[in-house]
C-alpha positions, 0 to 999 in steps of 0.5 A: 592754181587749185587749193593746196594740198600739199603743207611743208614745214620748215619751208625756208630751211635747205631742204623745207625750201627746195622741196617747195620748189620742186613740188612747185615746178611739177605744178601742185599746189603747196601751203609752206609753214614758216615761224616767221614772215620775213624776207624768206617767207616772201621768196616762197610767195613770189615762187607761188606757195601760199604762207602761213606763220604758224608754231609747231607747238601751237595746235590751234596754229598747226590745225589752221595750217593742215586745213585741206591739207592731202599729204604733209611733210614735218620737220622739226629743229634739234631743239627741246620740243620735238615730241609735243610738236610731234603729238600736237602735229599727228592730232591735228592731222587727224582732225584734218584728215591727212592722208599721209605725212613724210617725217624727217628723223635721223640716223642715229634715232634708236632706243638706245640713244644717249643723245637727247635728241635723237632720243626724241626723235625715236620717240617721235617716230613711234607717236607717229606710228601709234597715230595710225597716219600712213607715214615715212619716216627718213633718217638721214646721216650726216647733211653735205651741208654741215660743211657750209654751216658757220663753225665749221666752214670757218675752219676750212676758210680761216686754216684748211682744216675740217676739225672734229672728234670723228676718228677714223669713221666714214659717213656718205655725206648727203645733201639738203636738194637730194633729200628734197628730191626724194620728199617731193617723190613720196608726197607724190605718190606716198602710197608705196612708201607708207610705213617704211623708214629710209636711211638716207646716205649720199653716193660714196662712204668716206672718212673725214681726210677723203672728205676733206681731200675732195673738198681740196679738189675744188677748192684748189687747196689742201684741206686737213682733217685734224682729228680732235677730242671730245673735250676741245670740240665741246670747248669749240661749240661752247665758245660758238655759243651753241646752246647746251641741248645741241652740244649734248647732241653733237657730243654724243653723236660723235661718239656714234659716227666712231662706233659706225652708227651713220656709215652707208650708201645710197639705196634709195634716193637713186632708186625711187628718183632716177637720179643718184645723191650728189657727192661731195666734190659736187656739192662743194662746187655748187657752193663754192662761193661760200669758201671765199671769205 
């Protein structure tokens, strides 16, 4: 295998691994980007990418890793930070002479944000754009696979129910893998994708008690959606110890997905891979042994 040219950041996370795969499968060659070399970085060697330990804001790191690198796909974990690993990210792409980069924001990123995240992230995008990179940015909504996240897989497992401060708004649920698909395709051939910012829905638009009944379906149970306040799903993250920056996040988030800040369906996904996103009732059954204990 030649050189790599092709760098994944957050290689060993949903969407970071599958789209390693992917990339590996229509044999280019890919250089991963991970925190640590442990049992999960070893996968990504044995399926043949080439890993570097690296931080995301470390520059001397990070310029290492974007070493002959053509096309890079940069992600980043709801967490303080995103913007300096961001500016340190596109001067080290320059310096390396990336050609293009795929960045991973999300939906709810816009200047009038009131979650600090997502405020980041609109932040982001515009240092991306000021860097004169040739970049895409992505927005998803809400991941499929925040049903199989601990805090809240464990009330579907433990009392059938999805609890959340949601109301009565809708989301399409997309997954990790259909996002990896379309990553794959544009780091392919970036060329009709540069400047463009792509919310990325799955199939069908749903609220939580048609989520929760298709989760049901496959599960062979009722599943309920127990609409619940502001106030006890901050009590319920706090009392999982999710640290202060995400709760902020997904407080204010909430109130979003009230106000029909991450509703929509699929329209690009299918159009640019051939292949339509999941659904939920796909999705569950994928990871169905998830729901056993």
């Amino acid at each position: 295998m030649t050189s790599p040219t092709i760098l994944i950041t957050g290689a060993t996370g949903f969407t970071g691994r599958r789209t390693v795969e992917l990339l590996l499968e229509n044999k280019h060659a890919v250089r991963a980007l991970v925190r640590a070399d442990d049992r999960r970085a070893a996968q990504l060697r044995e399926l043949g990418a080439e890993v570097v330990v690296g931080d995301l804001l470390d520059l001397n790191a990070v310029r290492a890793a974007l070493e002959g690198i053509e096309r890079a796909y940069f992600v980043y974990p709801i967490a303080p930070g995103l913007i300096e690993a961001t500016a340190l990210f596109a001067l080290a792409a320059k310096e390396a002479g990336v050609a293009s980069v795929v960045n991973m924001s999300q939906i709810s990123a816009r200047r009038v944000a009131k979650s600090h995240a997502a405020l980041s992230h609109y932040t982001a995008e515009r240092v991306f754009d000021w860097s004169g990179l040739d970049v895409t940015h992505l927005r998803p909504t809400y991941f499929a696979q925040w049903l199989i996240y601990p805090h809240w897989r464990k009330h579907i497992v433990k009392h059938g129910e999805i609890r959340l401060p949601f109301g009565s708004g809708r989301h399409a649920p997309i997954a990790a893998e259909d996002q990896a698909r379309l990553i794959t395709a544009i780091l392919e051939n970036p060329q009709p994708h540069k400047g463009k910012t792509y919310p990325l829905h799955g199939p069908v638009q749903m609220n939580q008690q048609a989520i929760a009944d298709e989760v049901g379906k496959v599960l062979s149970q009722e599943i309920k959606y127990v609409a619940i306040t502001l106030d006890d799903y901050r009590q319920e993250l706090e009392k999982d110890g999710l640290p202060s920056f995400l709760i902020q996040h997904l407080l204010e988030v909430a109130k979003d997905y009230q106000n029909g800040v991450f509703e929509g369906e699929d329209s690009i996904i299918a159009q640019v891979t051939g292949q339509p996103p999941m659904t939920v009732q796909a999705f569950v059954t994928l990871y169905k042994g998830l729901f056993t204990s």
